[in-house]
C-alpha positions as a Markdown table, in Angstrom:
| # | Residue | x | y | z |
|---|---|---|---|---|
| 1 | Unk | 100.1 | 105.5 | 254.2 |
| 2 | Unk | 96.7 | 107.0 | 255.2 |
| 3 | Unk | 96.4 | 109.5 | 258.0 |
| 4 | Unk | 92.6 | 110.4 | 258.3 |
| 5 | Unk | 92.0 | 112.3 | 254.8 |
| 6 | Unk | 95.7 | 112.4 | 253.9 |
| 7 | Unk | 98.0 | 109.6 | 251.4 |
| 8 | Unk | 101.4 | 110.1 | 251.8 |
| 9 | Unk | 103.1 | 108.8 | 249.0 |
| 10 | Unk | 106.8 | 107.5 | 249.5 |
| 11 | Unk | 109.7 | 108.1 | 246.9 |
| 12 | Unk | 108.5 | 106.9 | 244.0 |
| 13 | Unk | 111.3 | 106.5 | 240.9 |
| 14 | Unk | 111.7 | 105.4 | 237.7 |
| 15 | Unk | 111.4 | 101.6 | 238.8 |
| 16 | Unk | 109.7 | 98.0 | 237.5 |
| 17 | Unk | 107.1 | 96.3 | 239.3 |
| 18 | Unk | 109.9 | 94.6 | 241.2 |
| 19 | Unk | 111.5 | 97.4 | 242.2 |
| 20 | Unk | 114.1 | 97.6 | 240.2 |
| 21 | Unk | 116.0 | 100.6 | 238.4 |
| 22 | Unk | 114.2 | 101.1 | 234.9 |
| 23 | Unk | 117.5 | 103.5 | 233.9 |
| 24 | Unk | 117.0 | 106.1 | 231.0 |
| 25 | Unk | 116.5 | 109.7 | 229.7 |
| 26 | Unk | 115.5 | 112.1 | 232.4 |
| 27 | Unk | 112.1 | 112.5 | 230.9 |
| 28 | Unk | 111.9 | 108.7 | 231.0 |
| 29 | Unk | 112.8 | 108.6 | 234.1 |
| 30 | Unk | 110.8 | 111.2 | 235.2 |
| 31 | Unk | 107.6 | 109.5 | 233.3 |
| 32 | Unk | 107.9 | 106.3 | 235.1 |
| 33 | Unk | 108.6 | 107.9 | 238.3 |
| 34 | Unk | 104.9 | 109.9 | 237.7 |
| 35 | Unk | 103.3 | 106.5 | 236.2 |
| 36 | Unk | 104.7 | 104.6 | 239.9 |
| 37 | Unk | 102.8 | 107.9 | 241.1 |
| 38 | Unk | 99.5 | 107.2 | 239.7 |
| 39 | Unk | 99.3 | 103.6 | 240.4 |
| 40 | Unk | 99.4 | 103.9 | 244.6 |
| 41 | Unk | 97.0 | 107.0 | 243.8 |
| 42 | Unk | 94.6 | 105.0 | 242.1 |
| 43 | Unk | 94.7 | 102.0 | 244.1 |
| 44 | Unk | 93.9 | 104.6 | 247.0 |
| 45 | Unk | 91.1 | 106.1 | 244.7 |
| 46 | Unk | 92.5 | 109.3 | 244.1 |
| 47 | Unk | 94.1 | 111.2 | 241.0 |
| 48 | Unk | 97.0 | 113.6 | 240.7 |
| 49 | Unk | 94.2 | 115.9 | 240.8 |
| 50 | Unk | 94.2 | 115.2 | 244.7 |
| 51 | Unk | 97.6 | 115.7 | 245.3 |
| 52 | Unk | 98.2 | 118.4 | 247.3 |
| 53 | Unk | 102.0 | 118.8 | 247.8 |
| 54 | Unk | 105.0 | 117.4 | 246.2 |
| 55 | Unk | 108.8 | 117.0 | 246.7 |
| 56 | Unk | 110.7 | 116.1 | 243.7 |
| 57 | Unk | 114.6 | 114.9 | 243.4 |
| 58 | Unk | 116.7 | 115.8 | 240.4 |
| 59 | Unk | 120.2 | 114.4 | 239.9 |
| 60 | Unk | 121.3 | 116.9 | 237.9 |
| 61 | Unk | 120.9 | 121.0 | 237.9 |
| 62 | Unk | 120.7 | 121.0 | 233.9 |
| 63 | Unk | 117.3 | 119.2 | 233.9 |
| 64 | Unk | 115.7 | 121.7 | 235.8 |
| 65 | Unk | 114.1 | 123.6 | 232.8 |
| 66 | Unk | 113.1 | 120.3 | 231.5 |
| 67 | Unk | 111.7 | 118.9 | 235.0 |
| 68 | Unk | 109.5 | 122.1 | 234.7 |
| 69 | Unk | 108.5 | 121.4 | 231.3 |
| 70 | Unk | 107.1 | 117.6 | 232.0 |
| 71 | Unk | 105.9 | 118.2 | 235.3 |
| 72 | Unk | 103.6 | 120.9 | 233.7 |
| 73 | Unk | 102.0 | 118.1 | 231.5 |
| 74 | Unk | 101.2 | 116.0 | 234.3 |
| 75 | Unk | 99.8 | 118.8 | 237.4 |
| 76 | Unk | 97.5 | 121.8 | 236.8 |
| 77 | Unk | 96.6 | 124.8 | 238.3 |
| 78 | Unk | 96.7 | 125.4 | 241.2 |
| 79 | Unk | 99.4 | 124.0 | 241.3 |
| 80 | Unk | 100.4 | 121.4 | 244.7 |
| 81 | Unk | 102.8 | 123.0 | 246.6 |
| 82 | Unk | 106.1 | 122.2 | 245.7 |
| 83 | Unk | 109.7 | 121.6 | 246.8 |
| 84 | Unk | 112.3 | 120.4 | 244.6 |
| 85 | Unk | 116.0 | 119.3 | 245.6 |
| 86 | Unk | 118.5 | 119.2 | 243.1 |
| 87 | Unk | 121.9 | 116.9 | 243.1 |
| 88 | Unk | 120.9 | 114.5 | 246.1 |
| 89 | Unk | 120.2 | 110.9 | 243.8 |
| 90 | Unk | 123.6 | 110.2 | 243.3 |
| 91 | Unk | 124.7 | 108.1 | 239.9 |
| 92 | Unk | 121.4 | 105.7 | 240.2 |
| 93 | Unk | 118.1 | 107.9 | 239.4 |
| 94 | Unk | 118.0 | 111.6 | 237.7 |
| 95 | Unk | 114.3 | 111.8 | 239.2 |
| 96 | Unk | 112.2 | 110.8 | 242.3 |
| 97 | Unk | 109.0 | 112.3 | 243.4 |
| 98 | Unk | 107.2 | 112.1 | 247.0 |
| 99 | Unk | 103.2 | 113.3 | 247.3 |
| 100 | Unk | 100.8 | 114.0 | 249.6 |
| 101 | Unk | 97.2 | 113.9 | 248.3 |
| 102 | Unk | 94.1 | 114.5 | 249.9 |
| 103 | Unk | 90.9 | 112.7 | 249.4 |
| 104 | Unk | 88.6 | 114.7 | 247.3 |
| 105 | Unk | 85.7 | 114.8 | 250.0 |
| 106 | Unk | 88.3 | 116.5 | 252.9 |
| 107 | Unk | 89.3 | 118.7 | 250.2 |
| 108 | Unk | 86.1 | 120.6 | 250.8 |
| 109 | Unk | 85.1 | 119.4 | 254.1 |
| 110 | Unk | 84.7 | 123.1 | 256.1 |
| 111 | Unk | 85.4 | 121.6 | 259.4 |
């Protein structure tokens, strides 16, 4: 959803183009979840370049390190700002991932 300069991107997971569960590793998971990502970005003409703030979900406490590890690959400095929640997907997802991006013109807009 738009709001003036601002996407906000709903929980996106490790799903098909129907929606449904794509189940696997948690760096599979977590792949598709940031490949789901990209696509409404793009169709909205931003990047993950734009994004701005994210909230990610982990099913499990032991892929913390490795949530870490990927989402490094995927956002650079500076980093968006960042929540993460940890044991709230129950048994069907080990990763989700909300944004908020901002379009690259607001970005640097002084007013």
């Amino acid at each position: 959803m738009h709001v003036g300069p601002l996407l906000f991107v709903s929980g996106q997971a490790s799903t098909d183009e129907q929606g449904r569960i794509v189940a696997g590793s948690f760096a599979e998971e977590f792949h598709r979840a940031i490949d789901n990502l990209k696509r409404v970005l793009v169709a909205a003409g931003l990047g993950l370049s734009d994004v701005v703030q994210v909230r990610s979900y982990l099913g499990r406490q032991e892929d913390l390190g490795e949530y870490n590890e990927l989402y490094h690959q995927y956002f650079s400095p500076p980093y968006p700002a960042r929540t993460t929640l940890v044991g709230c997907l129950g048994d069907l997802l080990k990763f989700e991932i909300d944004a908020i991006a901002v379009t690259p013109r607001a970005a640097g807009s002084t007013s």
